[in-house]
ChimeraX commands (.cxc) that place a marker at each C-alpha (Angstrom):
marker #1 position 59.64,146.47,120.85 radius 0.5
marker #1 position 62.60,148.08,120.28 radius 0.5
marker #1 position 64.60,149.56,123.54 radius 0.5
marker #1 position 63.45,152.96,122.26 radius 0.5
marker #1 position 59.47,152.26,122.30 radius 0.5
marker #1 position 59.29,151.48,118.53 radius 0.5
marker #1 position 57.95,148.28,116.28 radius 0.5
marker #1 position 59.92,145.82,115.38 radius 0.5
marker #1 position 58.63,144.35,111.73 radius 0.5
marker #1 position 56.93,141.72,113.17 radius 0.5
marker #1 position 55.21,144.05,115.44 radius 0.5
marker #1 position 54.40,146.13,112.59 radius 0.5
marker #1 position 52.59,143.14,110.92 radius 0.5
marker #1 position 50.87,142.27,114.26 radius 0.5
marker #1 position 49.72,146.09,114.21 radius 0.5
marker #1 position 48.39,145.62,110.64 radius 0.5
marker #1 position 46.80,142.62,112.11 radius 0.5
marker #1 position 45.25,143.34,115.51 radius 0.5
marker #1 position 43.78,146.76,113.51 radius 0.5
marker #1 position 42.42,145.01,110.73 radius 0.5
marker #1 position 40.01,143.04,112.85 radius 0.5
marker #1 position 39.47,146.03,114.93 radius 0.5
marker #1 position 37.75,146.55,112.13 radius 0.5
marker #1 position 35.46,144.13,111.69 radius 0.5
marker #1 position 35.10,140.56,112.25 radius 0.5
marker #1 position 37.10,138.95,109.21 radius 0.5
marker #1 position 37.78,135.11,107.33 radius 0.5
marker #1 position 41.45,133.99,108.43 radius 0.5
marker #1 position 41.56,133.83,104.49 radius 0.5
marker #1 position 41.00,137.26,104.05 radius 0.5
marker #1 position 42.99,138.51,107.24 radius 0.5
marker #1 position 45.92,136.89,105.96 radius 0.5
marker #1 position 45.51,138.07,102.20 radius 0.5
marker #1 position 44.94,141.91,103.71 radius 0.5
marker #1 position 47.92,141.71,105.67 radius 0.5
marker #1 position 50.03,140.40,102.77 radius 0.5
marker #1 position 48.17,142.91,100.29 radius 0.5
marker #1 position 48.69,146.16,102.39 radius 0.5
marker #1 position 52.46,145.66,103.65 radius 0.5
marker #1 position 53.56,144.23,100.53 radius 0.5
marker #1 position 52.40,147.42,98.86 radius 0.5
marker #1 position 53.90,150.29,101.24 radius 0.5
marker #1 position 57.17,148.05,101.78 radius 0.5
marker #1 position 57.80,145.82,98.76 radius 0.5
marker #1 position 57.57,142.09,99.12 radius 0.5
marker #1 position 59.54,140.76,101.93 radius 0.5
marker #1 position 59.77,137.39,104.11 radius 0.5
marker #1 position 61.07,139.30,107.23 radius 0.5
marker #1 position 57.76,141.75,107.69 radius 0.5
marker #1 position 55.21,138.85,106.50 radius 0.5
marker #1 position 56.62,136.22,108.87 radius 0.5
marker #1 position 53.58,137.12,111.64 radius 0.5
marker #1 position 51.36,133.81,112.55 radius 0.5
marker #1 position 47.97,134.13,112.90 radius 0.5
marker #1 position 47.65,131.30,114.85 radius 0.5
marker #1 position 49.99,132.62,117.10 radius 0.5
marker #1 position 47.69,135.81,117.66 radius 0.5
marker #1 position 44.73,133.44,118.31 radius 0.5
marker #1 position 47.63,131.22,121.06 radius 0.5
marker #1 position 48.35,134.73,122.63 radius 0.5
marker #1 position 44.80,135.39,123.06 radius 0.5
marker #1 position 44.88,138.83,121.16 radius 0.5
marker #1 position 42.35,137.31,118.25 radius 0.5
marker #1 position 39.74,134.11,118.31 radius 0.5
marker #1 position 37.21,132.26,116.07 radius 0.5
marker #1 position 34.12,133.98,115.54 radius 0.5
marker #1 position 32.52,131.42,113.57 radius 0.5
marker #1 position 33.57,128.12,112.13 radius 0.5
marker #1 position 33.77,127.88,108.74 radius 0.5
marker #1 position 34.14,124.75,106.58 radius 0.5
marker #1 position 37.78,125.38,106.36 radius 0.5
marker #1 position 40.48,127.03,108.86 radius 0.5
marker #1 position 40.32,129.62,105.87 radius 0.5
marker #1 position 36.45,130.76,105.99 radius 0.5
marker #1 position 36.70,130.72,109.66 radius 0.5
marker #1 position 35.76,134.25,110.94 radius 0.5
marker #1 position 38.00,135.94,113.42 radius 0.5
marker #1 position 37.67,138.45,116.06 radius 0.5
marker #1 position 39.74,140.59,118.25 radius 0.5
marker #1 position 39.36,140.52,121.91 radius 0.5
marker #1 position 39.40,142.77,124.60 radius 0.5
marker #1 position 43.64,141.33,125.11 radius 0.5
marker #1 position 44.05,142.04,121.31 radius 0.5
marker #1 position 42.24,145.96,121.83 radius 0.5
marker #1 position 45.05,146.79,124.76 radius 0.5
marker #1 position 47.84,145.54,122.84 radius 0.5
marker #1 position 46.62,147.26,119.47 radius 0.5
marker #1 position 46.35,150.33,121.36 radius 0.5
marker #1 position 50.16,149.71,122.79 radius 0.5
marker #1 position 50.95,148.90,119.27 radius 0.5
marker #1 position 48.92,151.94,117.83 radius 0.5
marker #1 position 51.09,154.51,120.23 radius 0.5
marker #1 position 54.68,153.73,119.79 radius 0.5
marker #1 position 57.10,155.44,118.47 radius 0.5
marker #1 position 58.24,155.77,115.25 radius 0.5
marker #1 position 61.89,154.93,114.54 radius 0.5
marker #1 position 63.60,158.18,113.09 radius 0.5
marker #1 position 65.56,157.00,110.69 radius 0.5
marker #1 position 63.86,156.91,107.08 radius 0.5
marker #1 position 62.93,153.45,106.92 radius 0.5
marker #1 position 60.62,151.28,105.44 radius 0.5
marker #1 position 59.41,149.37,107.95 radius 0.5
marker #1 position 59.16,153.14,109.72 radius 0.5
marker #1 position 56.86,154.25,106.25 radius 0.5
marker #1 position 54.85,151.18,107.14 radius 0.5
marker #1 position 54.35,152.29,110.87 radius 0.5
marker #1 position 53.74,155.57,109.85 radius 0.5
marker #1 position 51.25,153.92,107.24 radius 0.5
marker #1 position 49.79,151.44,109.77 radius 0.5
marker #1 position 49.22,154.67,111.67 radius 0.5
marker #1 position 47.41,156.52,110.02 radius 0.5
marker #1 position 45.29,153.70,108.50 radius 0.5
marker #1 position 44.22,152.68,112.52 radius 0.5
marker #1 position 44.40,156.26,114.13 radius 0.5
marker #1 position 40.83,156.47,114.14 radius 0.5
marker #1 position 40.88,153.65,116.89 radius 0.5
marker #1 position 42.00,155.86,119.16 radius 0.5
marker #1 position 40.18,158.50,120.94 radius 0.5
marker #1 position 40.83,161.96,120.02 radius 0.5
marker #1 position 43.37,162.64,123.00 radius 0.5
marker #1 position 45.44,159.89,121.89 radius 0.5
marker #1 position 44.69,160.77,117.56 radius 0.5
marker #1 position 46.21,164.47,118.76 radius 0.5
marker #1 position 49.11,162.60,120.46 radius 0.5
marker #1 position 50.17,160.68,117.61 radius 0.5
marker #1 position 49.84,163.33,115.17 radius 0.5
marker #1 position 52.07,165.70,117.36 radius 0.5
marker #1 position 54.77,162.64,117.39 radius 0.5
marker #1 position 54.87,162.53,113.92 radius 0.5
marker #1 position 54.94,166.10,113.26 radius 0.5
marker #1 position 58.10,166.36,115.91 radius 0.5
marker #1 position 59.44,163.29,113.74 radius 0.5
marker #1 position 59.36,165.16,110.87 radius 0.5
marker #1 position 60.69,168.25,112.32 radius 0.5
marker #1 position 63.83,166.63,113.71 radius 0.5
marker #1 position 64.29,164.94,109.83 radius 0.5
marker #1 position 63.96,168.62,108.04 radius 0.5
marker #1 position 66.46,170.07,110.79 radius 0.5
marker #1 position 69.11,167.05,110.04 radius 0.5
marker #1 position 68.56,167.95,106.13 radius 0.5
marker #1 position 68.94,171.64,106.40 radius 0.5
marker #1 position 72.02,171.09,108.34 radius 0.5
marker #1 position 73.49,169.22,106.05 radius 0.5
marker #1 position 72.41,170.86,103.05 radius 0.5
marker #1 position 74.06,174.49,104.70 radius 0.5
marker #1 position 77.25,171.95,105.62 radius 0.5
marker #1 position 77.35,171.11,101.95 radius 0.5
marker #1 position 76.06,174.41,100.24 radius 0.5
marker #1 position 79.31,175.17,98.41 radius 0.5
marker #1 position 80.24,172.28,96.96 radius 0.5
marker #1 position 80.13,170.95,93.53 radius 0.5
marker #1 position 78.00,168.15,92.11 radius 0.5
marker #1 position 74.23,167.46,92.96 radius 0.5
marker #1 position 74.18,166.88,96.30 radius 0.5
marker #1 position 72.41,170.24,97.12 radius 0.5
marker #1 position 69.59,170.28,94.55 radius 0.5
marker #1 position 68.62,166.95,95.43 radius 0.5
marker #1 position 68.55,167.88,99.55 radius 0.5
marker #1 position 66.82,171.31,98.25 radius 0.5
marker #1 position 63.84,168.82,96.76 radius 0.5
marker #1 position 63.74,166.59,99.67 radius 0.5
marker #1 position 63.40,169.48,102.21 radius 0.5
marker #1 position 60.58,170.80,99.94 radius 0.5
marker #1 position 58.46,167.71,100.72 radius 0.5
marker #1 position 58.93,167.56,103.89 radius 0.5
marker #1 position 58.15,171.13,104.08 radius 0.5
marker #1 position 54.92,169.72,102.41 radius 0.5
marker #1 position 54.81,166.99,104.90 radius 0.5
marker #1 position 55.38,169.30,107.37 radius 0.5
marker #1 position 52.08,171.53,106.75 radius 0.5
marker #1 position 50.42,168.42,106.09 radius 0.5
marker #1 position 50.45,167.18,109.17 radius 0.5
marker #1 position 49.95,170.19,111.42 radius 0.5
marker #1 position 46.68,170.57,109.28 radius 0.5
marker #1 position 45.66,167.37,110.02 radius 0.5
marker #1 position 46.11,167.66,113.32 radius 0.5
marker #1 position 43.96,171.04,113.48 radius 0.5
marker #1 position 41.69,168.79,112.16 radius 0.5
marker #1 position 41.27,166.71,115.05 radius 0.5
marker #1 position 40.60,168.75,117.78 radius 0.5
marker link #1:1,2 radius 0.2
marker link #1:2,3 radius 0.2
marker link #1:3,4 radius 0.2
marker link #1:4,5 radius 0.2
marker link #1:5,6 radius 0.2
marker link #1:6,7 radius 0.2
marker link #1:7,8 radius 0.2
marker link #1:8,9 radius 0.2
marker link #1:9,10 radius 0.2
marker link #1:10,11 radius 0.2
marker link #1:11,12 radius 0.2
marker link #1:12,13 radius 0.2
marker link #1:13,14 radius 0.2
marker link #1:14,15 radius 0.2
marker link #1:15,16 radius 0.2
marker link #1:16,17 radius 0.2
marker link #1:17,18 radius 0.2
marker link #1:18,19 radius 0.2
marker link #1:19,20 radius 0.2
marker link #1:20,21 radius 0.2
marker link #1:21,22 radius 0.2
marker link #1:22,23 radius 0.2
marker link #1:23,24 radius 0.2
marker link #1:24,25 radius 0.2
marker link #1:25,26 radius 0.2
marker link #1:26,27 radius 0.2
marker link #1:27,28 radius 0.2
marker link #1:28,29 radius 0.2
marker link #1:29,30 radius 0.2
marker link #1:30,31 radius 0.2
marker link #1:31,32 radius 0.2
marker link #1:32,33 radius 0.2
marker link #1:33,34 radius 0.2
marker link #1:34,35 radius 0.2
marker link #1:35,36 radius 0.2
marker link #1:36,37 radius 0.2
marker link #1:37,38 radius 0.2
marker link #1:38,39 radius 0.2
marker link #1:39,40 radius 0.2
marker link #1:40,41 radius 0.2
marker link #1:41,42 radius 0.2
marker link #1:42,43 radius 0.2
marker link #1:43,44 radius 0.2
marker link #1:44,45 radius 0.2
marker link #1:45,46 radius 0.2
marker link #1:46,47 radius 0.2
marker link #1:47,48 radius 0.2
marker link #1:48,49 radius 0.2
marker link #1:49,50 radius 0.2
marker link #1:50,51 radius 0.2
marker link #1:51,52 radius 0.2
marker link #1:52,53 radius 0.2
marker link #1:53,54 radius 0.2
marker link #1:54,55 radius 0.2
marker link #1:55,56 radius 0.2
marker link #1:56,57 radius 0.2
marker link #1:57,58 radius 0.2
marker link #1:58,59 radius 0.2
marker link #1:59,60 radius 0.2
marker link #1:60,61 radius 0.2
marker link #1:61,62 radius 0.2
marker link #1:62,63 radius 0.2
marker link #1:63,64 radius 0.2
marker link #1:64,65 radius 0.2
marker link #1:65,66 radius 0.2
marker link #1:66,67 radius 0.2
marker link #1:67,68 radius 0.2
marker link #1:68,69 radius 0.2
marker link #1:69,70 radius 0.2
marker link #1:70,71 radius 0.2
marker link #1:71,72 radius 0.2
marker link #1:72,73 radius 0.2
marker link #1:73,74 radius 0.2
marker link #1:74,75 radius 0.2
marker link #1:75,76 radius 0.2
marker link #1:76,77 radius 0.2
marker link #1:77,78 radius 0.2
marker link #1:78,79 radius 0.2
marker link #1:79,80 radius 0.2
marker link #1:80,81 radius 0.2
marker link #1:81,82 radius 0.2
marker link #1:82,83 radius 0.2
marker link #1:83,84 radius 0.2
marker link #1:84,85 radius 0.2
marker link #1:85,86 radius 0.2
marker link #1:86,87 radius 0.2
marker link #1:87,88 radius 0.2
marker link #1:88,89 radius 0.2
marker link #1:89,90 radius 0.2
marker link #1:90,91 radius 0.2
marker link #1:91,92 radius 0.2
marker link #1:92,93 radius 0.2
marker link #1:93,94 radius 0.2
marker link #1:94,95 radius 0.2
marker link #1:95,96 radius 0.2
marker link #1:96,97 radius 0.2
marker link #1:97,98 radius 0.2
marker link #1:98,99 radius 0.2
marker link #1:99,100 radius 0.2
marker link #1:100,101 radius 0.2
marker link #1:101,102 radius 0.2
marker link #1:102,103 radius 0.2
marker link #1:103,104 radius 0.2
marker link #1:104,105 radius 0.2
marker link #1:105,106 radius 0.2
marker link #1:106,107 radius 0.2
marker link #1:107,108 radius 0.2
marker link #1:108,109 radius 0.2
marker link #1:109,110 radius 0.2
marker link #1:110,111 radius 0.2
marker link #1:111,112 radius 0.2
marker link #1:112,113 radius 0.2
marker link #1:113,114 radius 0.2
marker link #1:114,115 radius 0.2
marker link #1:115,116 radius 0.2
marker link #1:116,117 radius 0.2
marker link #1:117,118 radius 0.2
marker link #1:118,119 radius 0.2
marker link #1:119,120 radius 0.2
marker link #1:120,121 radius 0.2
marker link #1:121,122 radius 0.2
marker link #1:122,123 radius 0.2
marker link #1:123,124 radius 0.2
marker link #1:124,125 radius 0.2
marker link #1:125,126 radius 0.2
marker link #1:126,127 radius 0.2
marker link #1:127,128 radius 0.2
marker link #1:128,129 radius 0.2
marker link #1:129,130 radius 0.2
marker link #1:130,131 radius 0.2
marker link #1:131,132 radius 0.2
marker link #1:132,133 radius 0.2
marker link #1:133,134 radius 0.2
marker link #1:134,135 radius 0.2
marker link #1:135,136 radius 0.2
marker link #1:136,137 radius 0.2
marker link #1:137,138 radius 0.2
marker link #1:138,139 radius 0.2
marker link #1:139,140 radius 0.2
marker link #1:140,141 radius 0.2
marker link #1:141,142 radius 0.2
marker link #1:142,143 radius 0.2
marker link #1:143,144 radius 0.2
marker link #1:144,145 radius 0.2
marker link #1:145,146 radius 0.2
marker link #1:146,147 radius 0.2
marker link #1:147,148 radius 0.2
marker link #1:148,149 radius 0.2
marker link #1:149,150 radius 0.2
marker link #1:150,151 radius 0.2
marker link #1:151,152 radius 0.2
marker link #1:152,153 radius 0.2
marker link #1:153,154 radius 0.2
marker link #1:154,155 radius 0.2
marker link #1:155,156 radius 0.2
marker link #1:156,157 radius 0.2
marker link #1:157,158 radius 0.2
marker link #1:158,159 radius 0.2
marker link #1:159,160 radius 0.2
marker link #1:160,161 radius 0.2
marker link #1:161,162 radius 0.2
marker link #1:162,163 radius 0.2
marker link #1:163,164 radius 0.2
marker link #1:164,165 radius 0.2
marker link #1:165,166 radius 0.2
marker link #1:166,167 radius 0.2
marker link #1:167,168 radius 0.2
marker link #1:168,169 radius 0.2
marker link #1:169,170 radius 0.2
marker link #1:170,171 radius 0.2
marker link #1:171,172 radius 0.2
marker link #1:172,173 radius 0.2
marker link #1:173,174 radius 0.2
marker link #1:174,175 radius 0.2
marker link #1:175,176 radius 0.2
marker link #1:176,177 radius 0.2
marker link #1:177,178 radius 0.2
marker link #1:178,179 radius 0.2
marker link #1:179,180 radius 0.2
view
């Protein structure tokens, strides 16, 4: 992790990982194909965030064979109870504040593996991520009232990114209603 308690891209992927077979057992196959299919689709295809090893889960103990197949591809993987804890630490950091995608991923791995988490811990998240997005409106309205008299485009285009995180805003605080 970062110093500041957030993923690095490879702990992003290991997230994505670690939750998938949280899950459900799973074919290394298909683990590997679900990773690749859901990162490559929030972030856009890229070496650095697909680098993870799942052999180097099952080395570290956070995943192990199930079931044998006839190839290391039909093999069926597990998590175990190592791979829970650290999905859990995984599941609970913090998201990086600057507008990212690896941080969209997070924030994507997040809410695709929140239900993981007990409903203490759901509540949790959902408050850090409403703070997150509070603290990116504030920086936008700042800079839009900084900026409010000056030619060009730069205002109507901060006036339609506050509006959706206004939107993202409500969002959220309704979701989290919905979890208690």
């Amino acid at each position: 992790m970062f110093a500041d308690n957030t993923l690095t891209p490879k702990e992003a992927v290991r997230l994505c990982a670690l939750g998938t077979l949280a899950l459900g057992e799973t074919r290394y196959g298909t683990l590997a194909n679900s990773i690749r299919h859901f990162i490559s689709h929030i972030t856009g295809p890229s070496l650095d965030v697909l680098g993870i090893s799942i052999e180097l889960l099952k080395y570290e103990g956070l995943i192990e064979v199930a079931h044998k197949g006839a190839t290391v591809e039909d093999a069926e993987l597990v998590i175990t109870e190592s791979g829970r804890l650290e999905l859990k630490t995984l599941l609970t950091a913090n998201v990086r504040p600057a507008a990212t995608e690896i941080r969209k991923l997070v924030v994507a791995l997040k809410f695709r593996f929140l239900h993981l988490l007990d409903k203490n811990e759901q509540s949790i998240q959902a408050e850090l991520l409403i703070e997150m997005t509070e603290n990116e409106l504030a920086r936008l309205i700042d800079l839009n009232q900084y900026h409010a008299n000056e030619e060009g485009y730069l205002v109507g285009w901060l006036n339609h990114d506050i509006s959706l995180l206004e939107e993202k805003l409500r969002w959220l605080e309704n979701f989290k209603k919905c979890l208690v």
